[in-house]
N, C-alpha and C positions, 0 to 999 in steps of 0.2 A: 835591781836590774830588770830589764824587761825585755819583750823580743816586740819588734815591728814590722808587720808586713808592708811592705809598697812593692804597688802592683807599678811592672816597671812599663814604660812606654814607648812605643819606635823613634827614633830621632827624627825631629822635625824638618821635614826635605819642603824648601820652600816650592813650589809650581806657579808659574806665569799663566796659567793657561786656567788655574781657579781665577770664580770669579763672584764666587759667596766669603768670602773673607772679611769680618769687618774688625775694624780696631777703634775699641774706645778709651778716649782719653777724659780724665778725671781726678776728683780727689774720692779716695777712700781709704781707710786705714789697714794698715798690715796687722796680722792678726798675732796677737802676740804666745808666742813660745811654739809658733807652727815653721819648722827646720824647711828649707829650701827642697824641693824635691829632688835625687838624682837628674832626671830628666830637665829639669828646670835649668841646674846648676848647668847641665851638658850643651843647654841651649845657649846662656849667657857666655861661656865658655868660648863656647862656637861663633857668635856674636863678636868679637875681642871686648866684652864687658868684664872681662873677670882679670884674662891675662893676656889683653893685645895690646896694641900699640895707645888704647884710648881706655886701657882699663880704669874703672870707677874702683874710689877705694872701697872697701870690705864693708865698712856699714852700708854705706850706698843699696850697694850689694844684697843684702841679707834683708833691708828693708823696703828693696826694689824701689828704690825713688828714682823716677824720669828716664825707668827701664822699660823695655818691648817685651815682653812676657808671652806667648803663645797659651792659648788655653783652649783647649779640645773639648774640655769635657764643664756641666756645673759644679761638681763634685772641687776639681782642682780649683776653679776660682773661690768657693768657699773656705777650702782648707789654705788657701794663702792671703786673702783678705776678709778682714770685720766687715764686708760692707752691710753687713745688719746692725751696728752697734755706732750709730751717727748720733750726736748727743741732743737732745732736744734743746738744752738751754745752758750755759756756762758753767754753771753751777746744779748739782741733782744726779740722779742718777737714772733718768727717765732718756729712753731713746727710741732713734727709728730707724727705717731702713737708707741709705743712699739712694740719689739715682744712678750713679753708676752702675750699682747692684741689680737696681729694679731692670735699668732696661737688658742687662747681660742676660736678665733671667728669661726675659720675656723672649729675646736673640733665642736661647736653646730652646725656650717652649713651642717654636712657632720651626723649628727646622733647624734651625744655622749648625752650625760643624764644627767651625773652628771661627776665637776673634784672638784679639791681639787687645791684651790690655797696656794703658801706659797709666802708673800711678803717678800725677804730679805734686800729692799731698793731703795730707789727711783733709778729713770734711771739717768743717765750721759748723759751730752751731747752729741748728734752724730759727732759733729763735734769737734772734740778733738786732738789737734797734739799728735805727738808720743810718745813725753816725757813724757806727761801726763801720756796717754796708757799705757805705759812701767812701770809705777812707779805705777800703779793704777792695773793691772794686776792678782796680787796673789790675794791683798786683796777681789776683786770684786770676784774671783773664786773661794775663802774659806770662803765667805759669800753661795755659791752655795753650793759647795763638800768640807767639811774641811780637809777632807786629800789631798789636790790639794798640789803636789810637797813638801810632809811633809818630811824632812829630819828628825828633831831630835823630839823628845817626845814633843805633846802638851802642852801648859800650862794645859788645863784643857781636858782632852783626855775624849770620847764620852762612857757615861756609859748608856748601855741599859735601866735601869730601875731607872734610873735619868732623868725624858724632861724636865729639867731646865736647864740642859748642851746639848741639841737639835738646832741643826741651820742646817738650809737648810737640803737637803738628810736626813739626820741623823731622821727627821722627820717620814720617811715612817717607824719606827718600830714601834710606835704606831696606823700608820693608815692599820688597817686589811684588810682593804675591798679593797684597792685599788691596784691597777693591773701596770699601764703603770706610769714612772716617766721621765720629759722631763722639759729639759732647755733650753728654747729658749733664751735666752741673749748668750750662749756661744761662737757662733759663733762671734758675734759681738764682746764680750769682748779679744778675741786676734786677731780681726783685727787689719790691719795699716791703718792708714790716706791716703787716695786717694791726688795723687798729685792735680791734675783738678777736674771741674765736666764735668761728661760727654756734648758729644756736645748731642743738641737739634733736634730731626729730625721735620721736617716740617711737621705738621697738615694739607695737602694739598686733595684736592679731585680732582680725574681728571675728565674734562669736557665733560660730554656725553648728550642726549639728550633718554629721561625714562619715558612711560607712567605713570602717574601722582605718579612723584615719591618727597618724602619728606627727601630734605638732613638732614642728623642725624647731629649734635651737635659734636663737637671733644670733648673730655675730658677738665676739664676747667684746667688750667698750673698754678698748685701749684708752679714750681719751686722744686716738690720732684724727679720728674722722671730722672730729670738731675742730681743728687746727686747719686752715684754711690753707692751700697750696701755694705755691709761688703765684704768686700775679704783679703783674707790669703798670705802670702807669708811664706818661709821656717821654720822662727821661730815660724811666727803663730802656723800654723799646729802640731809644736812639742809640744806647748802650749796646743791646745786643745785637743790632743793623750795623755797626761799625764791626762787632767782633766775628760777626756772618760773612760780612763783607771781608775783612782780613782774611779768613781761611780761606774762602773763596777765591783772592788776590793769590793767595799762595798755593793753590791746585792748576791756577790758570798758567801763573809764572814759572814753577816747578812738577808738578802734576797730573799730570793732564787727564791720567788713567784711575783717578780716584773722583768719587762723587761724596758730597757731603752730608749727611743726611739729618737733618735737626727737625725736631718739633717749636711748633710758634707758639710763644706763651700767650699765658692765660690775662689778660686784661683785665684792669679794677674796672668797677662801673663807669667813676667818672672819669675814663682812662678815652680822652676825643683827642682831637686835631682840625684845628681855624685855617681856611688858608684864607688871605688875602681878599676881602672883600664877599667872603663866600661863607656860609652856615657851615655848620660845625658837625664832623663826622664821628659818631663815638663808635668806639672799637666793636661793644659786646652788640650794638645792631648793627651796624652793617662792616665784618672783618674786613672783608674783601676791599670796599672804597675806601676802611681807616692803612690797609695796607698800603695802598696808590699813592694816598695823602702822603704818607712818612717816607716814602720812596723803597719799600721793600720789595714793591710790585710794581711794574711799567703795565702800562696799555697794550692789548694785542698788537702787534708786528712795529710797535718801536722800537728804535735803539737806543742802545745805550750812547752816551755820550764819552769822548776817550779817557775823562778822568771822571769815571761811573767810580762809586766803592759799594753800592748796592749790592743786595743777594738776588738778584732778578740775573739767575742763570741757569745754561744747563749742566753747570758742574752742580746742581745744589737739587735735593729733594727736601721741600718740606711738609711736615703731615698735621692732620689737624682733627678731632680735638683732642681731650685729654683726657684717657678710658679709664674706665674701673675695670679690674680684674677679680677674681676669685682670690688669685695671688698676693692684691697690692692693698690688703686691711692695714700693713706695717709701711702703711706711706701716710703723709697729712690728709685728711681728708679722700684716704683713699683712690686716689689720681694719683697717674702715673703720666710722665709724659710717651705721645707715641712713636718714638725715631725709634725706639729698640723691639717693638712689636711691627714696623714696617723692615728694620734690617732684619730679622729675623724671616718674613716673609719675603724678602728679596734673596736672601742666604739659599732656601729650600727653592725656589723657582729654579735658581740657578743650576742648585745638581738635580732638578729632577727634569725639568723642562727645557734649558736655555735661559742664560739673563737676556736676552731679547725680548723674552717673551712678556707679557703684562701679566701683573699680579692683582690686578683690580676684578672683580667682578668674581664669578662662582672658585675660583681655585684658591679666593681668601677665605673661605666661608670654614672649613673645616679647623681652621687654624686658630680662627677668632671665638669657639665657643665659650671659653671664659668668660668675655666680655659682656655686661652685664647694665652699663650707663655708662654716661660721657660727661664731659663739662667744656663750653656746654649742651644742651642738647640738641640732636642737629637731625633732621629728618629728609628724606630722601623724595622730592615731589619730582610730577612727571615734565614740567616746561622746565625751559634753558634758561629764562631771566630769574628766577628765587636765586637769594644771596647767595643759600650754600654752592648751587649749579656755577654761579659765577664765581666763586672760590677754588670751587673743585677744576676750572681749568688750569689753575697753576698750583694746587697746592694737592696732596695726597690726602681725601679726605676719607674718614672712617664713620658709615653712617648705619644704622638697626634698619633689618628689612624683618619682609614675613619669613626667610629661613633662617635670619640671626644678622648678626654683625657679618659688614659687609665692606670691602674698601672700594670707595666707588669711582676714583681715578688712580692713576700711577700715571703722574708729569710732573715736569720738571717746571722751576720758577721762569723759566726760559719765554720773554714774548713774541717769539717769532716761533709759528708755527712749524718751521721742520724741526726744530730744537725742542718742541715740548714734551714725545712722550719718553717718559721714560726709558722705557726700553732701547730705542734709539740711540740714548748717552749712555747705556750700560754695554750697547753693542760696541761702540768704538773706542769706549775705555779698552774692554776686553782685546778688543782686536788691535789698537795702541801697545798693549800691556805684552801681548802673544810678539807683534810686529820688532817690538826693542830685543826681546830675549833672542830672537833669530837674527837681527843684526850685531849681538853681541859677540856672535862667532865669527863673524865678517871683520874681527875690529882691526886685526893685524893682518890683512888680508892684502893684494896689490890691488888699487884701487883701477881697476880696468875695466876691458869691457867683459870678460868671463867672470868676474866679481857679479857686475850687474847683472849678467845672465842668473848666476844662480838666484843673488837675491830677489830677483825679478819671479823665476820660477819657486820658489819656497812661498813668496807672499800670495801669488797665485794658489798654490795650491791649501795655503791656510786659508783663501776665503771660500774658495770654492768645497771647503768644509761647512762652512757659515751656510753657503747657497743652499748646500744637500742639507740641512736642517731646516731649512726655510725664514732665515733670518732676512735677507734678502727680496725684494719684488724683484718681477723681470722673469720674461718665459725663458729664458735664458740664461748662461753665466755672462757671454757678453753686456746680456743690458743690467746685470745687477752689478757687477764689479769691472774696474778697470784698475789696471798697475803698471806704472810707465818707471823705468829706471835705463835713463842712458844721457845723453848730450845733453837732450831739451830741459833735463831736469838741474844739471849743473851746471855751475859758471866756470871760467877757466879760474878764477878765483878759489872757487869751491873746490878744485881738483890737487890745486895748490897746496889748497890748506890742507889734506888729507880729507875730506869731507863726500861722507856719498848721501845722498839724498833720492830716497824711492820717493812718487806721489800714487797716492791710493784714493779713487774714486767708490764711493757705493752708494745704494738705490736702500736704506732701509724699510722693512717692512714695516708696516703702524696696524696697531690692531684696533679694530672696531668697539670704541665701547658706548655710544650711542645711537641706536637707530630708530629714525625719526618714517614714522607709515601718516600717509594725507591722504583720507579716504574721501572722495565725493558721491558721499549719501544722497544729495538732494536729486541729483543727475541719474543714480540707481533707482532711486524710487517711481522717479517721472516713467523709466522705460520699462519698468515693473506694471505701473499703471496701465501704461498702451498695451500692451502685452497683452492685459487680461479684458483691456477693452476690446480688441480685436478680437 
């Protein structure tokens, strides 16, 4: 017999009005002979996953398959999933860690508070030949996104107000609170198999002579750093642009107030794209134009076309490249991807600053001192045309300065300029996410015109919270916000149905993250000249 302490925890009170929340969905494995916590069970409980109307049976349960889990702390995610014990090869007894794991971790290192895990099943082995890959593909990515490459009508097609037909994504319609949704298995599940493992560079220190200096230890050689990362070749990429595009499809049509947050994989060398009478773009030199080519990326202020399934939006942040950590020796090749080191630092912006606000530039800097290299390596020059400057306008890139690791944008895939920066689509999630909780008290209400008063004055008075923060341009609350709810906004149709319809106007603030000085030296010097000739 033994005695066990668990430290008990507050019941979890969802809030609309957070806006660091993120929820990752994944495979990882449930850690075995580790008991449900109270708290845990109180949540599922509460959920109706245990004993409501859509209860999951007992195993389900206990092994948390294609459940919403809340997780506060790192400590609980360890003590209910292995994600350290991902198997290297079918056969052996050699492992590594997940990415679901890696990026949770880098989430609490970097600030974040609380995420939302959903396990949709154990990890596959890393080392998996291609046929496997190939045959394993859909299934693995409609355990994630189930409309991943849906041609004809589901068997059992995703009904909002059924979560008993809920799997993967399909989840965040019930969880209110949460903000940011990110899959870190994706990249991996349409890589290819690396021919080799990388060669090994030599741990060598050269020979100097250092007042009373104490040689540092090399890292101890797992044998992971030589195992080459996930990387993409052509079909990949098409692969995870359909399965980008799917989540995406389904935050636009259902979601409006969540953003998606994914890292862009790592590209084989000979990983290009032909168009049509044209030379050939390969990925690892120029990202940016192999993006455009594949359609991940539109040209500045295009549109999209009405049956677009692209990631070129402002529901989507992608980040780029793929960082070494102090953390991540127990990853292949010690690369991690970056979406749980950027949610992480979107998490901590939020409760300290405002999610309006940008997280690029010096407020990344104290968060990123782990980081140590990239893959691959990407350097920060002063003009706008170098690749990475032209990447960094839609993508979140993470570049080494002289004070350290740096994130040098925060924007959205978005090519129309009022839609790209970030902040901007985290504002009217937030203010989306805040505006439904307040009309949900309205729901049984008579739809008149003291109805629209109030709701009119509530939504008012929620932005004009925004304004007094400075989320908003405008010397004014007139010029930053406007909220119309009365005639003009409904139809007699619309009154019919029971339907009230506010429209919300705002002026977001964009924050400055390049500024461009045009000095005329030649002009200075000339009246320098006269000057002293006079």
């Amino acid at each position: 017999m033994s005695l066990v302490f668990e430290v008990a925890s507050a019941p979890v009170e969802p809030d609309r009005q957070r806006a660091d929340v993120a929820c990752f969905i994944g495979h990882v494995a449930r850690r075995r002979g580790a008991a449900l916590p109270a708290s845990v069970r109180a949540q599922l409980r509460a959920d109706g996953w245990i004993d409501g109307v859509w209860a999951r049976p007992a195993v389900q349960v206990e092994a948390l398959d294609n459940l919403p889990v809340v997780i506060d702390n790192w400590a609980l995610f360890d003590q209910l999933y292995a994600w350290e014990r991902r198997p290297l090869a079918a056969t052996g007894s050699a492992v590594c860690a997940t990415y679901l794991g890696a990026a949770l971790r880098s989430f609490f290192a970097r600030g974040g508070r609380r995420a939302i895990v959903i396990r949709v099943g154990d990890p596959w082995p890393f080392l998996e030949d291609d046929t496997q890959r190939s045959a394993q593909l859909r299934p693995r990515l409609r355990r994630l996104i189930p409309d991943f490459a849906q041609t004809v009508a589901p068997s059992r097609p995703f009904a909002p107000h059924d979560p008993s037909t809920w799997q993967g994504i399909e989840h965040l319609y019930g969880l209110r609170d949460n903000s940011f949704v990110l899959f870190p298995d994706l990249a991996d599940a349409c890589a290819s198999q690396p021919v080799a493992p990388l060669a090994s560079p030599a741990q060598t220190t050269p020979e100097t002579f250092v007042e009373c200096s104490v040689e540092a230890e090399p890292p101890p050689d797992t044998g992971l750093r030589r195992l080459p990362a996930p990387r993409l070749d052509s079909a990949g990429y098409a692969a995870w642009m359909l399965a980008v595009g799917a989540a995406r499809g389904f935050l636009a049509r259902r979601q409006r107030e969540h953003l998606l947050l994914a890292s862009l994989p790592l590209p084989w060398v000979d990983t290009r794209r032909t168009a049509s009478g044209g030379a050939a773009v390969h990925a690892q030199a120029d990202m940016r134009a192999y993006l455009e080519r594949i359609g991940v990326l539109r040209p500045d202020g295009s549109r999209a076309p009405d049956d677009d399934t692209g990631s070129a939006s402002a529901f989507v942040q992608l980040a780029w490249p793929w960082l070494r950590s102090a953390a991540g020796t127990d990853l292949p090749e010690g690369l991690e991807p970056p979406e749980g080191v950027l949610a992480g630092l979107l998490a901590s912006n939020a409760t300290r600053r405002g999610c309006f606000r940008s997280v690029a530039g010096d407020f990344s800097l104290p968060y990123l001192r782990d980081l140590f290299d990239a893959e691959p390596p990407l350097s920060w020059g002063l003009g706008e045309g170098g690749a990475v400057q032209r990447l960094a306008r839609q993508v979140c890139v993470f570049t080494p300065g002289p004070l350290g690791w740096m994130l040098q944008s925060d924007v959205t895939t978005s090519p129309q300029e009022a839609w790209r920066f970030g902040g901007a689509s985290r504002l009217l999630a937030s203010i989306l996410r805040t505006a439904r909780a307040q009309g949900d008290h309205l729901a049984f209400e008579t739809n008149g015109t003291q109805t629209w008063a109030r709701l009119r004055r509530s939504l008012e008075d929620l932005l004009l919270g925004y304004w007094n923060e400075g989320a908003f341009a405008g010397a004014n609350a007139a010029q930053a916000f406007q909220v119309r709810c009365d005639r003009s906004t409904m139809t007699q149709a619309d009154l019919d149905a029971g339907r009230l319809i506010a429209e919300i106007s705002v002026r977001p603030a964009q924050a400055i993250e390049v500024i461009t000085v045009r000095l005329q030296l030649g002009n200075a010097l000339g009246a320098t000249g006269l000057r002293e000739a006079a």
